[in-house]
C-alpha positions in Angstrom: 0.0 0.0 0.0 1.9 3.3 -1.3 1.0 6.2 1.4 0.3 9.2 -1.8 -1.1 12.8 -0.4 -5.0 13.0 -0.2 -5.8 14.8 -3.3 -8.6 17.5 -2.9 -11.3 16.5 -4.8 -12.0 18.8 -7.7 -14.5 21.5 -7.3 -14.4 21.6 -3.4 -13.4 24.7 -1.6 -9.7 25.2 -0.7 -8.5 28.4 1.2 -7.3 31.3 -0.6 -6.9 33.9 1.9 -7.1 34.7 5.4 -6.5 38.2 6.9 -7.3 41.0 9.7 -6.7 43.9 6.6 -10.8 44.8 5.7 -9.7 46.7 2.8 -7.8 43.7 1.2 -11.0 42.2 1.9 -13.6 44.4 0.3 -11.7 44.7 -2.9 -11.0 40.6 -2.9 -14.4 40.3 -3.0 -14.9 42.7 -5.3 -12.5 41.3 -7.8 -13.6 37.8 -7.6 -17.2 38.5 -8.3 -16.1 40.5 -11.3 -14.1 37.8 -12.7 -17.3 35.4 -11.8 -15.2 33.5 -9.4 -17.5 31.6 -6.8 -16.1 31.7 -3.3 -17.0 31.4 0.1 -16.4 34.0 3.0 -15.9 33.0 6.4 -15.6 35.7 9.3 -12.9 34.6 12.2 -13.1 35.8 15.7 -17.1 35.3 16.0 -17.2 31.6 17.3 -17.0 30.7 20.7 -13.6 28.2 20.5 -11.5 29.1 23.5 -8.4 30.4 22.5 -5.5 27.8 23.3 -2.8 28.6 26.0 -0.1 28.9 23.5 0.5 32.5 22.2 2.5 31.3 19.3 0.6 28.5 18.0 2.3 26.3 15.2 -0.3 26.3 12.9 -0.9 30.5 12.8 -3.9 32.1 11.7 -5.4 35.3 12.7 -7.8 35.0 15.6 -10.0 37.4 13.8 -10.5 39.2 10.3 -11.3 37.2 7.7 -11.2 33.6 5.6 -12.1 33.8 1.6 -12.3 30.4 0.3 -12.6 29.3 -3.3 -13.2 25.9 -5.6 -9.8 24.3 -6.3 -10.3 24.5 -10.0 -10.6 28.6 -9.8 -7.2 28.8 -7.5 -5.0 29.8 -10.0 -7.0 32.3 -11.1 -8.0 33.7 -8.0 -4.5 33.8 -6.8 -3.5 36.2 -9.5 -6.4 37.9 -8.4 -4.9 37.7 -4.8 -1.2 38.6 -5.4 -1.1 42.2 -6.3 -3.6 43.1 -3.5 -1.0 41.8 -1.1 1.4 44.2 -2.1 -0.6 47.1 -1.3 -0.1 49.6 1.6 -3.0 49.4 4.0 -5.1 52.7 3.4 -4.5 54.4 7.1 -1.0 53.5 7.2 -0.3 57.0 7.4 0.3 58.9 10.9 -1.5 61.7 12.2 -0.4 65.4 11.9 1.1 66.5 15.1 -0.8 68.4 17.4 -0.5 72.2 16.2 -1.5 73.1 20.2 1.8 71.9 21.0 4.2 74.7 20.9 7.2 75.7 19.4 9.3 76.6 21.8 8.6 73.4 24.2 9.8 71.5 21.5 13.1 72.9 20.7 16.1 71.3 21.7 17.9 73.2 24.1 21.3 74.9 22.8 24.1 73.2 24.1 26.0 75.9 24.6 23.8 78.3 26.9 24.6 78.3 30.2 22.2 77.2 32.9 21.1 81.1 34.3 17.6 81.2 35.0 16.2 80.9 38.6 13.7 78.3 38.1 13.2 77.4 41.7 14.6 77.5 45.0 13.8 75.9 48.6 15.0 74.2 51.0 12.8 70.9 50.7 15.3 68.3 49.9 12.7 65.5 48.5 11.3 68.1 46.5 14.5 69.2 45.0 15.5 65.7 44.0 11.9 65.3 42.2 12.4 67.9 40.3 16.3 67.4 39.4 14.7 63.8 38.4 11.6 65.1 36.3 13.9 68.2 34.6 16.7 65.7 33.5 14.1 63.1 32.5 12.9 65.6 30.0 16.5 66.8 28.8 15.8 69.9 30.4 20.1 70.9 31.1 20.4 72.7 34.6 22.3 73.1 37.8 22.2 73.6 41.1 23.4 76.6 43.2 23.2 75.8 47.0 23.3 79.1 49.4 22.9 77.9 52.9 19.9 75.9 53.2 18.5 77.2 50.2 19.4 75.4 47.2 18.0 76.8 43.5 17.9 75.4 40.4 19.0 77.2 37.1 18.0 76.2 33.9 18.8 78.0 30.4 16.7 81.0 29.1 15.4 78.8 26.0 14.3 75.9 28.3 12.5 78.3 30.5 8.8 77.6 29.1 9.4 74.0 29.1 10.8 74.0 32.6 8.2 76.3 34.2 5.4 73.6 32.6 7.6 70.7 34.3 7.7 72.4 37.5 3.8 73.3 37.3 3.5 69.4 36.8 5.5 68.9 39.8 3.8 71.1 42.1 0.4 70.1 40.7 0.1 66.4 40.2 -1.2 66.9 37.1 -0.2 66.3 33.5 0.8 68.9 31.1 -1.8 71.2 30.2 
C-alpha cells in the first residue's frame, strides 16, 4: 500500500486567503465577483472556540478578520487575483499630523552651549528638589544647582524656560501637562 497525499477533490473549496486587513478584503471580494469566481467568505473571531494557551501556536492564523475560500479548480485564477492586492499599503498606514496646540518653543532642543542662568526654583525641601532634578533631567531639560545655605535653586537655560516652568507646574500640581 503506497502512502500518496489525499488529493482535494476537484471543485471543493480550498483556502485562498485569510487576513485581519478589511480593505484587502472588500476589494478581494470585489475582484472575484467581477471575474465570476465563486467563493465562500468565512468571518474569524465570532465563534466561541477558547483560545489555546499557546501564544505562538504552530499552525498560525489570525484570531480574527477574515477567511475567503474558493473551488480548487478557480485557485490559479484567484490567486492572481490575490497577489497584487498583497502588495498594497493598507489605506490608514499614514500617521496623524502632530498636534499644532503643542508649541514651538517646548519643542526645541535646548542649545548646548547656553549656560544654565535662570532661577527656576529654589527651597529648602530636599525630596522636593530631587523630584524635580529627576523630572527636569528626564525631559532633557540641562540645569544646575546653586546651594546658598539651606536654600538650594535650580537654574536652567533661558530657551528651556517655558518647558521647565510647565515641568515644574507638573511637579507642584500632580497633574499632566496642560
Amino acid at each position: 500500500m503506497s502512502s500518496k497525499p489525499a488529493a482535494v477533490p476537484e471543485g471543493s473549496f480550498v483556502v485562498l486567503w485569510a487576513g485581519e486587513e478589511p480593505d484587502v478584503h472588500a476589494v478581494l471580494l470585489e475582484q472575484l465577483d467581477a471575474a465570476g469566481i465563486p467563493y465562500a467568505v468565512k468571518s474569524l473571531g465570532d465563534d466561541q472556540v477558547a483560545l489555546t494557551a499557546d501564544p505562538l501556536p504552530i499552525d498560525w492564523k489570525p484570531r480574527f478578520g477574515f477567511e475567503v475560500a474558493v473551488r480548487s479548480t478557480d485557485l490559479a485564477a484567484a490567486r492572481e487575483i490575490l497577489e497584487p492586492l498583497l502588495d498594497l499599503e493598507p489605506a490608514d498606514a499614514e500617521l496623524p499630523e502632530a498636534d499644532a496646540a503643542v508649541s514651538p518653543l517646548e519643542t526645541l532642543p535646548p542649545k548646548h552651549d547656553e549656560i544654565p542662568s535662570l532661577r527656576l526654583w529654589s527651597g529648602d525641601n530636599h525630596r522636593f528638589l530631587q523630584f524635580l532634578t529627576d523630572a527636569l533631567r528626564e525631559n532633557g531639560v540641562p540645569m544646575r544647582t546653586e546651594k546658598s545655605g539651606a536654600q538650594t535653586a535650580i537654574l536652567v537655560p533661558p530657551s528651556c524656560e517655558v518647558r521647565a516652568s510647565e515641568i515644574l507646574r507638573e511637579v507642584r500640581e500632580g497633574a499632566p501637562p496642560a
